[in-house]
Predicted model as a PDB file, atoms N, CA, C, CB and O in Angstrom, pLDDT in the B-factor column:
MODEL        1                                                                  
ATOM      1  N   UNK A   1       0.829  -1.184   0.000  1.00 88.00           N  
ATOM      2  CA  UNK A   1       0.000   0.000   0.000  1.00 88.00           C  
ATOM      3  C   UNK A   1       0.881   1.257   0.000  1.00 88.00           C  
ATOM      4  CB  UNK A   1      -0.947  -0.007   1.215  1.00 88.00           C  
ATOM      5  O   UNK A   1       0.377   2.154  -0.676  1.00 88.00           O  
ATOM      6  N   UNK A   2       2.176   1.608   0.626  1.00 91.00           N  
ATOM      7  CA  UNK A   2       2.695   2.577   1.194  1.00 91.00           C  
ATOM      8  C   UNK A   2       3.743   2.846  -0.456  1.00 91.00           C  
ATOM      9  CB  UNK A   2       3.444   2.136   2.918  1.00 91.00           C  
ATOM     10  O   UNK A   2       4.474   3.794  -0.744  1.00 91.00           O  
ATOM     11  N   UNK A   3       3.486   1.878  -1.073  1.00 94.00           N  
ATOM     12  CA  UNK A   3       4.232   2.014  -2.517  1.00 94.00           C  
ATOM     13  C   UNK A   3       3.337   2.340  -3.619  1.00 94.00           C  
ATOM     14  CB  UNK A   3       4.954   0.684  -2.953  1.00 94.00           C  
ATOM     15  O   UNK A   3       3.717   2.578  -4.765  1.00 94.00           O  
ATOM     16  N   UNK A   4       2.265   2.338  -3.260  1.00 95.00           N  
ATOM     17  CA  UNK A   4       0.976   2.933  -4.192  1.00 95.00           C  
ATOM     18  C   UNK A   4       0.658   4.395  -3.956  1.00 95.00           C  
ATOM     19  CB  UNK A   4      -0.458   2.131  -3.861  1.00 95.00           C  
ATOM     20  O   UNK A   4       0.185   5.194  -4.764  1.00 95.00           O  
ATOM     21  N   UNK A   5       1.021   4.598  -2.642  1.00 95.00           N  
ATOM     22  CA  UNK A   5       0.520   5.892  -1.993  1.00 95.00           C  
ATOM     23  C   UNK A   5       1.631   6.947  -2.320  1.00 95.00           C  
ATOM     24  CB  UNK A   5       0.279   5.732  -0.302  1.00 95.00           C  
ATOM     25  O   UNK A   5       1.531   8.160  -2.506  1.00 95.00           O  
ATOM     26  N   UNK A   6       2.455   6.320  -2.331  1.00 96.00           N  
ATOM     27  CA  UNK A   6       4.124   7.112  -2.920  1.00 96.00           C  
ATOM     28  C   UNK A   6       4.154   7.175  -4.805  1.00 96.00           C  
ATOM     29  CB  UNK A   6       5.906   5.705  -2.283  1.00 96.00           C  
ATOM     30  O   UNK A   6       5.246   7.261  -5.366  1.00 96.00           O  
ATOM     31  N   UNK A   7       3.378   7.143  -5.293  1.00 97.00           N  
ATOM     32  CA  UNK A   7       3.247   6.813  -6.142  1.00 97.00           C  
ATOM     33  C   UNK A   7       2.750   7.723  -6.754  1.00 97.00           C  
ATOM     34  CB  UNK A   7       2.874   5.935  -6.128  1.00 97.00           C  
ATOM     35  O   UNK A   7       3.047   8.454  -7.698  1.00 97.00           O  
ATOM     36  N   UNK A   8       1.583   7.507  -5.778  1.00 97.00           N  
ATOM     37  CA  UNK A   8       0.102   8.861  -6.183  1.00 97.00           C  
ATOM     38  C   UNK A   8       0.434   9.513  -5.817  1.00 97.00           C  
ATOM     39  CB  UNK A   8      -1.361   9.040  -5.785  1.00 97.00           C  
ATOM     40  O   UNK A   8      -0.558  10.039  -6.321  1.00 97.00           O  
ATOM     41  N   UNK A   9       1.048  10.434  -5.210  1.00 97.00           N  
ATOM     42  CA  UNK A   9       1.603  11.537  -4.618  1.00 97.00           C  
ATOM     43  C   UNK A   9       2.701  12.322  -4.761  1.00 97.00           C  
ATOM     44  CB  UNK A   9       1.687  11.313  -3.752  1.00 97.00           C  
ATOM     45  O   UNK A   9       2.727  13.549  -4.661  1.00 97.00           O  
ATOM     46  N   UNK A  10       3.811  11.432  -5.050  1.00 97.00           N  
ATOM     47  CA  UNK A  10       4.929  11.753  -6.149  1.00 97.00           C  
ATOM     48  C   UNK A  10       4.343  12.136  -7.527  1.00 97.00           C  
ATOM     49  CB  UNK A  10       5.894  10.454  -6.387  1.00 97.00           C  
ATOM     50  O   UNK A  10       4.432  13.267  -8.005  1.00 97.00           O  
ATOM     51  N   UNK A  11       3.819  11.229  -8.036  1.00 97.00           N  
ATOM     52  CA  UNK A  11       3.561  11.129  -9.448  1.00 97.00           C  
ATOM     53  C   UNK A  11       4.652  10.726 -10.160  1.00 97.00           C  
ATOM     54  CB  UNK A  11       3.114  12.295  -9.989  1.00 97.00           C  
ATOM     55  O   UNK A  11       4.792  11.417 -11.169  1.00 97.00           O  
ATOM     56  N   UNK A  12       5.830   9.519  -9.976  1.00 98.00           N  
ATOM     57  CA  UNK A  12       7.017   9.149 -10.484  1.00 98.00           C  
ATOM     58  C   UNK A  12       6.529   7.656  -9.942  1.00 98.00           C  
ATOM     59  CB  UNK A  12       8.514   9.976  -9.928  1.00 98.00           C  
ATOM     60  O   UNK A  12       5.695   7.314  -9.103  1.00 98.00           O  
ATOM     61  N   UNK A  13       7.706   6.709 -11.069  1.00 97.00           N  
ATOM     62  CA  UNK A  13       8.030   5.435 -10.759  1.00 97.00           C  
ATOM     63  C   UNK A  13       8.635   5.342  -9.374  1.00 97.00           C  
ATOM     64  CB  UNK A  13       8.898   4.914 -11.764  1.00 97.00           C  
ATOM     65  O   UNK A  13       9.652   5.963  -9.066  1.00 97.00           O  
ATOM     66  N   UNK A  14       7.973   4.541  -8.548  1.00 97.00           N  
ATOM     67  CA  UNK A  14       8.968   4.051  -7.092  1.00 97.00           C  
ATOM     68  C   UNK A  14       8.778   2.803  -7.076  1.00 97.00           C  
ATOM     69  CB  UNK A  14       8.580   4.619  -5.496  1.00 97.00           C  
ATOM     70  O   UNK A  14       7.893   2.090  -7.548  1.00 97.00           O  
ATOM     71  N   UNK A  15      10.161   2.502  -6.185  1.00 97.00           N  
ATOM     72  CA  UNK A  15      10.664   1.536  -5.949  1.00 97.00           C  
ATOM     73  C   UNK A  15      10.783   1.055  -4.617  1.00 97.00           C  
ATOM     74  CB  UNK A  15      11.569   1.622  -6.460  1.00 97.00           C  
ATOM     75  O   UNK A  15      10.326   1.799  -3.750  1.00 97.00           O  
ATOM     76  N   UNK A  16      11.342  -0.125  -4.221  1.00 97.00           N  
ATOM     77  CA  UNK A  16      11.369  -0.540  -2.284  1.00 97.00           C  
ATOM     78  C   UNK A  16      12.271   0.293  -1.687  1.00 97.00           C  
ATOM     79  CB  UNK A  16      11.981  -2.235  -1.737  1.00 97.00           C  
ATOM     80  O   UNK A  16      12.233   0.634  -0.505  1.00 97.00           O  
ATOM     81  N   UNK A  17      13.444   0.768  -2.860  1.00 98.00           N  
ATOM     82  CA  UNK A  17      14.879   1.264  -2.450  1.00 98.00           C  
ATOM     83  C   UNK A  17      14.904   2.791  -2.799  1.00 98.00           C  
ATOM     84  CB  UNK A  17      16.146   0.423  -3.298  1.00 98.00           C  
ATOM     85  O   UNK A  17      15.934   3.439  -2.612  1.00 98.00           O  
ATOM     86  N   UNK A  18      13.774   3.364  -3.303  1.00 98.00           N  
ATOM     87  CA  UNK A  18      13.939   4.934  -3.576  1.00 98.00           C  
ATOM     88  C   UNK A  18      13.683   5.528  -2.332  1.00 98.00           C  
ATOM     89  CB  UNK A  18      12.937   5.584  -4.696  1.00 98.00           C  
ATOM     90  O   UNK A  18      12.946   5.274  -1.379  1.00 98.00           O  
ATOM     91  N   UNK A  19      15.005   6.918  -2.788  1.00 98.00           N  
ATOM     92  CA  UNK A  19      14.688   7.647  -1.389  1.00 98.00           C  
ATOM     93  C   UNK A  19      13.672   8.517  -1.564  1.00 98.00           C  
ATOM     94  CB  UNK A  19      15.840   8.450  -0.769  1.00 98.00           C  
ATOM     95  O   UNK A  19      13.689   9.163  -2.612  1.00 98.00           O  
ATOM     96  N   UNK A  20      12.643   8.726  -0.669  1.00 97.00           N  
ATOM     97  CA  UNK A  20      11.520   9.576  -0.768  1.00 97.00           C  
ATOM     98  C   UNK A  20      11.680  10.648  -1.204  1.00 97.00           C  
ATOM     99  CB  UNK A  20      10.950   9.774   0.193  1.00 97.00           C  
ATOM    100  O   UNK A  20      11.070  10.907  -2.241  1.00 97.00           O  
ATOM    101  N   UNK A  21      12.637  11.798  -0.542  1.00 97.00           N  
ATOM    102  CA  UNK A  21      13.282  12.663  -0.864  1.00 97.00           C  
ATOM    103  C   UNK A  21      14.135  12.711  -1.721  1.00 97.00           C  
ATOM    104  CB  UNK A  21      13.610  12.966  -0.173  1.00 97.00           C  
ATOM    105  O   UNK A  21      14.824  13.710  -1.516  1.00 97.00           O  
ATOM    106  N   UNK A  22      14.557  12.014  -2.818  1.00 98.00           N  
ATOM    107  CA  UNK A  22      15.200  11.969  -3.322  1.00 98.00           C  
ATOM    108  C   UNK A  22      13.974  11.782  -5.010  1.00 98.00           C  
ATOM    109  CB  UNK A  22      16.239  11.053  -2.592  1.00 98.00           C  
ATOM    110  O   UNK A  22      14.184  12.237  -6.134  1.00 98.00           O  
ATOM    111  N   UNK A  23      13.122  11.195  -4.653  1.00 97.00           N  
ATOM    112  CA  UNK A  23      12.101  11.482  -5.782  1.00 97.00           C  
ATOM    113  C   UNK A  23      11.254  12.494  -5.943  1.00 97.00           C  
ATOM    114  CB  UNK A  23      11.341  10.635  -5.875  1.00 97.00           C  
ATOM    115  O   UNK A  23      10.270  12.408  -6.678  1.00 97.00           O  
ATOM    116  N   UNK A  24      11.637  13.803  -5.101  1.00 97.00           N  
ATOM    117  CA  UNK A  24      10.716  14.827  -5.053  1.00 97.00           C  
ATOM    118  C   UNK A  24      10.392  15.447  -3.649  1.00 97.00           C  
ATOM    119  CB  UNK A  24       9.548  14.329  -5.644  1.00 97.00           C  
ATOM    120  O   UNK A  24      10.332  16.657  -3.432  1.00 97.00           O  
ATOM    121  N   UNK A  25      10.187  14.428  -2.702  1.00 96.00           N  
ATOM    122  CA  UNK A  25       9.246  14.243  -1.360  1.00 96.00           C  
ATOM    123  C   UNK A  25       9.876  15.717  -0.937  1.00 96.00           C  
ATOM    124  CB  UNK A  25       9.569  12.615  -0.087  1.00 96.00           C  
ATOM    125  O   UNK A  25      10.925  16.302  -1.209  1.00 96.00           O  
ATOM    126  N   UNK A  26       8.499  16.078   0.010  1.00 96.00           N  
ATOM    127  CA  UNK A  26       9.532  17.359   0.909  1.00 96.00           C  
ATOM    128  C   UNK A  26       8.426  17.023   2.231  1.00 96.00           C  
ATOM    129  CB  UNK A  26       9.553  19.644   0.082  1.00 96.00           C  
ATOM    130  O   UNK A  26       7.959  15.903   2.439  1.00 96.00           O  
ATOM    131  N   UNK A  27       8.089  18.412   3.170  1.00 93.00           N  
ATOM    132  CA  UNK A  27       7.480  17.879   4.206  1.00 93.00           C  
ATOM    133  C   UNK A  27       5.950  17.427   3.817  1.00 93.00           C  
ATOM    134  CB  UNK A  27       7.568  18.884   5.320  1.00 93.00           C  
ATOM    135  O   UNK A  27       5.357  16.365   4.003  1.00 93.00           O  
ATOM    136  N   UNK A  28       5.550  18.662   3.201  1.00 95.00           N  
ATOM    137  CA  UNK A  28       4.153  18.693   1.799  1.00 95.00           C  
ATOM    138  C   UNK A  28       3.953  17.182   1.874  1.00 95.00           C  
ATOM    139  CB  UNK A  28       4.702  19.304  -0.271  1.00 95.00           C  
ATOM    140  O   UNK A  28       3.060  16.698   2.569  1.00 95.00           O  
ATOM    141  N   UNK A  29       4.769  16.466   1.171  1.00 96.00           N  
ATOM    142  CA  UNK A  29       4.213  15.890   0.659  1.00 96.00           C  
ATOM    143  C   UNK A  29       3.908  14.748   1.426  1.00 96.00           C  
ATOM    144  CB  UNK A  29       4.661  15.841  -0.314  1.00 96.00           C  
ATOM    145  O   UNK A  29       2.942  13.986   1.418  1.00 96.00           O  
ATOM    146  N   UNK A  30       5.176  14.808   2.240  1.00 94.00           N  
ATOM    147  CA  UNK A  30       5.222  13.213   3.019  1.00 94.00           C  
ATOM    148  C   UNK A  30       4.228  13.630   4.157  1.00 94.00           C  
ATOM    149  CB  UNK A  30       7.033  12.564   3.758  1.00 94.00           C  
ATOM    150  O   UNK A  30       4.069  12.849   5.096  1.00 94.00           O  
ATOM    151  N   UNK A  31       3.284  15.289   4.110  1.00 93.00           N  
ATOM    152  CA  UNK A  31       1.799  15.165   4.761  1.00 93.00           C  
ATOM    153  C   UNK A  31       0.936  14.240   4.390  1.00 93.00           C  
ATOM    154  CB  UNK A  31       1.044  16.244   4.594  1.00 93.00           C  
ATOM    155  O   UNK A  31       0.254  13.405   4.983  1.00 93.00           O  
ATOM    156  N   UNK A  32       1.160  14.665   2.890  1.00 95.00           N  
ATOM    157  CA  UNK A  32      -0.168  13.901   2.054  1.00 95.00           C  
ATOM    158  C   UNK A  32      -0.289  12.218   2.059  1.00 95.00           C  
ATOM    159  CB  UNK A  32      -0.033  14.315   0.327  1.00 95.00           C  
ATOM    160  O   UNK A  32      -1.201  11.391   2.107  1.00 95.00           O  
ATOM    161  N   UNK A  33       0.994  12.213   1.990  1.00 94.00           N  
ATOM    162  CA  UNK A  33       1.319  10.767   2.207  1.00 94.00           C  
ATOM    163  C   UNK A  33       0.669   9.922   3.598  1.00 94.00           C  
ATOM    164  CB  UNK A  33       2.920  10.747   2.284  1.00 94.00           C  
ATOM    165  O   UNK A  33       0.341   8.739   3.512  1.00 94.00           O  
ATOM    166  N   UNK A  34       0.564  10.575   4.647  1.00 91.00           N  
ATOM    167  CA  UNK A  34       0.323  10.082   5.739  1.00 91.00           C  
ATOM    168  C   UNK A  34      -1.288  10.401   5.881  1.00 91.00           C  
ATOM    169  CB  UNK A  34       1.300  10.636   6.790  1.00 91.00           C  
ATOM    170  O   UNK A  34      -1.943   9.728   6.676  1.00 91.00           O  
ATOM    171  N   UNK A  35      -1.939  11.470   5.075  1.00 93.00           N  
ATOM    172  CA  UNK A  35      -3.153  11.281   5.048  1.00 93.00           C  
ATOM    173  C   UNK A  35      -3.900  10.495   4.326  1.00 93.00           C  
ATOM    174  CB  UNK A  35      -3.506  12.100   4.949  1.00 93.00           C  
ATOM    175  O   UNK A  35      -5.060  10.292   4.685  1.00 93.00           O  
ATOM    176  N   UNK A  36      -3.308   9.802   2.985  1.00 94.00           N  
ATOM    177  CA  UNK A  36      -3.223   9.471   2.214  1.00 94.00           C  
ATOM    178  C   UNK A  36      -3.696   7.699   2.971  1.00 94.00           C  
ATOM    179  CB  UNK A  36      -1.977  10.066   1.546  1.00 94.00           C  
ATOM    180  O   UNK A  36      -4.726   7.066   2.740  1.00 94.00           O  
ATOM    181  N   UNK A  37      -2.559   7.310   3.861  1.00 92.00           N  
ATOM    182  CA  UNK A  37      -2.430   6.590   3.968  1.00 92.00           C  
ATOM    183  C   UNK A  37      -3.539   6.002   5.389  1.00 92.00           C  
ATOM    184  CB  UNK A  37      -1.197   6.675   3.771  1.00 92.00           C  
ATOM    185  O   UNK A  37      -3.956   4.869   5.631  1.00 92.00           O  
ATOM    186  N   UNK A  38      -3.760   7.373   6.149  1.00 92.00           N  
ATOM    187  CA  UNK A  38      -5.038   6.993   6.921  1.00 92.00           C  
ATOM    188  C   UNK A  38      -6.734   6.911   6.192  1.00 92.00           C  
ATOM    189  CB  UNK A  38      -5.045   8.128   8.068  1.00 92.00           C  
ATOM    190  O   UNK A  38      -7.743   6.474   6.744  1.00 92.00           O  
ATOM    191  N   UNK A  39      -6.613   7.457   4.874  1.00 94.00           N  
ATOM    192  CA  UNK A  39      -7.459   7.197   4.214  1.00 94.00           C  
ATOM    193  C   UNK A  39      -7.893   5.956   3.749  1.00 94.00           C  
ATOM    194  CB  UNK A  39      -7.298   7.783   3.544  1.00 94.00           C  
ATOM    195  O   UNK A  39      -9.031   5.588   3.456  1.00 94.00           O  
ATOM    196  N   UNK A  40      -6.966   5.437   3.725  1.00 93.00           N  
ATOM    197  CA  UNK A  40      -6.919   3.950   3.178  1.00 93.00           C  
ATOM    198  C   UNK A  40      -7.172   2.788   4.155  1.00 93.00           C  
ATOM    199  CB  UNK A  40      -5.539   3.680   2.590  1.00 93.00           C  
ATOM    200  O   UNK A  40      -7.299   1.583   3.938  1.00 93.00           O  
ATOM    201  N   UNK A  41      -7.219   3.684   5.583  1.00 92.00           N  
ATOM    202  CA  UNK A  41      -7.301   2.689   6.244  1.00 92.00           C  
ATOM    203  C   UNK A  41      -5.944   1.768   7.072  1.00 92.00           C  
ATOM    204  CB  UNK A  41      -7.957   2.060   5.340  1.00 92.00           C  
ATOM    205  O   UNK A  41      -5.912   0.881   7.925  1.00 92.00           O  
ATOM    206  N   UNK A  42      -5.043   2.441   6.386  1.00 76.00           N  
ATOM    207  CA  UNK A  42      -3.597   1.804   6.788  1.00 76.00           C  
ATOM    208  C   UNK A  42      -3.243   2.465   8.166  1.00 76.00           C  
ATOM    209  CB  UNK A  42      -2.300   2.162   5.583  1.00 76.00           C  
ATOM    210  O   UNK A  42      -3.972   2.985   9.011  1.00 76.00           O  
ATOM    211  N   UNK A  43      -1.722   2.254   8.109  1.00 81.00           N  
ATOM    212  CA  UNK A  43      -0.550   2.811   9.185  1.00 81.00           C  
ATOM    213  C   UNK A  43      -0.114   3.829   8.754  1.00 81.00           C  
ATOM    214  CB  UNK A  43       0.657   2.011   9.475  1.00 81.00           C  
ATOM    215  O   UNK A  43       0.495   3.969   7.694  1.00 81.00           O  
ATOM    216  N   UNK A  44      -0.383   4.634   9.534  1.00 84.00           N  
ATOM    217  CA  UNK A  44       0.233   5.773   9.034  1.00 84.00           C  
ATOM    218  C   UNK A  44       1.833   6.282   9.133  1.00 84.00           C  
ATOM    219  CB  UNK A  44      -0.496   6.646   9.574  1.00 84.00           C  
ATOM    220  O   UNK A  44       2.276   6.013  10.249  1.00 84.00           O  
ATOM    221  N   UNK A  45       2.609   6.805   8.453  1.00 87.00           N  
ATOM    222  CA  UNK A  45       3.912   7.113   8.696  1.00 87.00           C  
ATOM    223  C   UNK A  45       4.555   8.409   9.195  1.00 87.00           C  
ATOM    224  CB  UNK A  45       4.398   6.875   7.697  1.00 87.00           C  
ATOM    225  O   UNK A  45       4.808   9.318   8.404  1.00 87.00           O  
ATOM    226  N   UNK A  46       4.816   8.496  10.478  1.00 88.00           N  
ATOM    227  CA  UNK A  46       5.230   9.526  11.381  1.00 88.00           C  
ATOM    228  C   UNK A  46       6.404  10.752  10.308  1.00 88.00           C  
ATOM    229  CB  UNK A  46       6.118   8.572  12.885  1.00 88.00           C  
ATOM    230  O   UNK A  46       7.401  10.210   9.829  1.00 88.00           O  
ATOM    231  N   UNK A  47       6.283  11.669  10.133  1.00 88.00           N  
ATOM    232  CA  UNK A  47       7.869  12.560   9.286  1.00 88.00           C  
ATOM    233  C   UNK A  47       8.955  12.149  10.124  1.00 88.00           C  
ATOM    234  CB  UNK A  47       7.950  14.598   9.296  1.00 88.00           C  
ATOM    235  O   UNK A  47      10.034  11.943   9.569  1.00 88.00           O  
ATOM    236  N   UNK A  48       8.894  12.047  10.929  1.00 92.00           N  
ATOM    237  CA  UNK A  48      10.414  12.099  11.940  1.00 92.00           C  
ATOM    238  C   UNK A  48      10.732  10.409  11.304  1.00 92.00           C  
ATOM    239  CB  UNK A  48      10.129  12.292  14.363  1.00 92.00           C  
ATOM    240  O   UNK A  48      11.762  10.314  10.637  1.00 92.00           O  
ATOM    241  N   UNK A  49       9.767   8.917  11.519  1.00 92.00           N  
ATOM    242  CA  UNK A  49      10.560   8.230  10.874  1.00 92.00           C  
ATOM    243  C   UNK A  49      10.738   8.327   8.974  1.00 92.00           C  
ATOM    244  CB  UNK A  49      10.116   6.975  11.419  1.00 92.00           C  
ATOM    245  O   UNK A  49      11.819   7.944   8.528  1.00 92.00           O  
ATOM    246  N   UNK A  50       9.884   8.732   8.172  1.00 93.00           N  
ATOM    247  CA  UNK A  50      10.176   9.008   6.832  1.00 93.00           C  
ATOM    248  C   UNK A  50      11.583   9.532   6.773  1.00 93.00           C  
ATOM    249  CB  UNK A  50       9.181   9.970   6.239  1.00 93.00           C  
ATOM    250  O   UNK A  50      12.459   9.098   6.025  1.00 93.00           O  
ATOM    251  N   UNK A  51      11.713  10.542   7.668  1.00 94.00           N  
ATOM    252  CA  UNK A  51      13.280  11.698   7.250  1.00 94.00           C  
ATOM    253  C   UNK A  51      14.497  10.485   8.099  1.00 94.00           C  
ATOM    254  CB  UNK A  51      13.235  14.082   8.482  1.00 94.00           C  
ATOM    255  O   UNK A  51      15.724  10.577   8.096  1.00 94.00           O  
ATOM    256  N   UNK A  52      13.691   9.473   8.721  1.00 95.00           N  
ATOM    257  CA  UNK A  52      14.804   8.821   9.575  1.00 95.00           C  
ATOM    258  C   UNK A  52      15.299   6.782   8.511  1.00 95.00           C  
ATOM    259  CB  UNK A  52      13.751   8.617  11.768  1.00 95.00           C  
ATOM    260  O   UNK A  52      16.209   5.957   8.596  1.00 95.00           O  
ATOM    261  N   UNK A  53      13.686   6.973   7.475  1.00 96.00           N  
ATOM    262  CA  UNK A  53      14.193   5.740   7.042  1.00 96.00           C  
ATOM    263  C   UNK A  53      13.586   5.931   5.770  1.00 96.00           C  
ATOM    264  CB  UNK A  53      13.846   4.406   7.864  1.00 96.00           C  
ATOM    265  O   UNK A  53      12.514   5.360   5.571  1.00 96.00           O  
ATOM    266  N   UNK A  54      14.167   6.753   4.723  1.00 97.00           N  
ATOM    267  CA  UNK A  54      13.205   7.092   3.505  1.00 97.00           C  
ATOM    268  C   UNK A  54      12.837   6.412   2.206  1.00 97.00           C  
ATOM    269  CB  UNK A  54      13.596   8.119   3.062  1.00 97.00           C  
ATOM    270  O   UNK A  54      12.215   6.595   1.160  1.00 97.00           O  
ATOM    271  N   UNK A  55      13.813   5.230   3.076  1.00 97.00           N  
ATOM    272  CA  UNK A  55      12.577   3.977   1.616  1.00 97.00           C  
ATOM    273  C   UNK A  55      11.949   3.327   1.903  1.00 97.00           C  
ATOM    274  CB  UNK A  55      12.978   2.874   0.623  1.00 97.00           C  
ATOM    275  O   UNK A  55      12.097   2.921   3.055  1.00 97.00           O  
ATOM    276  N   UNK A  56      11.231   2.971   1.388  1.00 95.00           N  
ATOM    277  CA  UNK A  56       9.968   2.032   1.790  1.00 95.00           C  
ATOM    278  C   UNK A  56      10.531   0.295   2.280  1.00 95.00           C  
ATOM    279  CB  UNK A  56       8.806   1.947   0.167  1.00 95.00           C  
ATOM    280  O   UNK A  56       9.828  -0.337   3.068  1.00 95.00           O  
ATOM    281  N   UNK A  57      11.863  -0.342   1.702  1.00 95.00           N  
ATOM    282  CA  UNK A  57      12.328  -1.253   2.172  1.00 95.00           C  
ATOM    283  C   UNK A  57      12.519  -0.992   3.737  1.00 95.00           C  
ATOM    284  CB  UNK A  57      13.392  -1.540   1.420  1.00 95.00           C  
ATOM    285  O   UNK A  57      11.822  -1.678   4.485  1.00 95.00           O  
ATOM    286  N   UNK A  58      13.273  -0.195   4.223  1.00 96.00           N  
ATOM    287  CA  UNK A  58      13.537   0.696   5.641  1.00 96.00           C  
ATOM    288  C   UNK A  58      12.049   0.973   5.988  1.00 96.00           C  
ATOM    289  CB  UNK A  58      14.539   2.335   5.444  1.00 96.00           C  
ATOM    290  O   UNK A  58      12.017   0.214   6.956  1.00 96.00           O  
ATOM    291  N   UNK A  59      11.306   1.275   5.955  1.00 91.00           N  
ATOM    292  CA  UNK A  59       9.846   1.786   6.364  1.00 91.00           C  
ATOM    293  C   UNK A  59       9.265   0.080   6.958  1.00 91.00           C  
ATOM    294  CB  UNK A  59       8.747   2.632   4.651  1.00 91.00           C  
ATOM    295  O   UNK A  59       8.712  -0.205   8.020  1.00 91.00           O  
ATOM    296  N   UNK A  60       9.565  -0.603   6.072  1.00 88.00           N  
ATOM    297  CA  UNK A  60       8.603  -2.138   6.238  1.00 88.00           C  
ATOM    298  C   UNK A  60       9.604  -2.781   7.044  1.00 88.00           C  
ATOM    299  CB  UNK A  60       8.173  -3.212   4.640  1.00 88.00           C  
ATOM    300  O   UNK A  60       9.278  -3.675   7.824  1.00 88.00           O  
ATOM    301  N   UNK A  61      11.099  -2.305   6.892  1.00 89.00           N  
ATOM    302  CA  UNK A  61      11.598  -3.367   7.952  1.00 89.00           C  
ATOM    303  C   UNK A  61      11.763  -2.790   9.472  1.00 89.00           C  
ATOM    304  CB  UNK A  61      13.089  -3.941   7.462  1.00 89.00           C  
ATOM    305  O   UNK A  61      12.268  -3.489  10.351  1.00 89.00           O  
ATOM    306  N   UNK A  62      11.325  -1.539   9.700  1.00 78.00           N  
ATOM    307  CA  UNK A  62      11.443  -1.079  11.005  1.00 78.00           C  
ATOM    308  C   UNK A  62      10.008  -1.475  11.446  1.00 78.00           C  
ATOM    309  CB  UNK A  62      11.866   0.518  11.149  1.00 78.00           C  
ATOM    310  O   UNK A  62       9.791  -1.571  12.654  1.00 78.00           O  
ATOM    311  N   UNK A  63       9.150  -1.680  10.678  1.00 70.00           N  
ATOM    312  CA  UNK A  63       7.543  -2.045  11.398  1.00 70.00           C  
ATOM    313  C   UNK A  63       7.751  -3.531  11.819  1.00 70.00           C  
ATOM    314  CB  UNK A  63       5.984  -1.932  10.143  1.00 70.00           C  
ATOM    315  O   UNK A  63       7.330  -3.898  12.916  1.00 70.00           O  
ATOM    316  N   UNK A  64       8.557  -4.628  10.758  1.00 67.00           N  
ATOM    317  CA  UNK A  64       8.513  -6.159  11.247  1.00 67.00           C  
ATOM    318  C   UNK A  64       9.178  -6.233  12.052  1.00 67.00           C  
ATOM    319  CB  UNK A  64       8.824  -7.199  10.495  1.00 67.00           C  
ATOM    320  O   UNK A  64       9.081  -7.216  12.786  1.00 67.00           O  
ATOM    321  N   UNK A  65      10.264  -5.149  12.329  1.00 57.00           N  
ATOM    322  CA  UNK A  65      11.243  -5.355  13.443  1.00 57.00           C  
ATOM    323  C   UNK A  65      11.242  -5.171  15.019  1.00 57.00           C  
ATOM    324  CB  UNK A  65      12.108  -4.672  13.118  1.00 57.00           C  
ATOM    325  O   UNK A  65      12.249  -5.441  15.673  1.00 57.00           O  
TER     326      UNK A  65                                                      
ENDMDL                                                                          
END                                                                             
């Protein structure tokens, strides 16, 4: 989900290993992202960890961890 939502919001190809910020992301966006993502019903993603783990591989392995 959190790779669909980065997706729609970027508006670019992503990947497990892209850095958020590095495809565009700023604080903006990685708002939308987190509303985005309570919309859906999901987990939402805090800015402090996005700016602390900004790919989505890092995002999924700090939640299983």
């Amino acid at each position: 989900m959190l790779l669909e939502v980065w997706r729609e919001v970027l508006g670019v190809p992503v990947g497990p290993d892209d850095n958020f910020f590095d495809l565009g992301g700023n604080s903006l966006l990685a708002m939308r992202v987190g509303a985005a993502l309570r919309r859906r019903g999901g987990h939402t993603v805090a800015m402090r960890d996005l700016y602390l783990r900004p790919t989505i591989r890092q995002l999924a392995a700090d939640r299983a961890g």
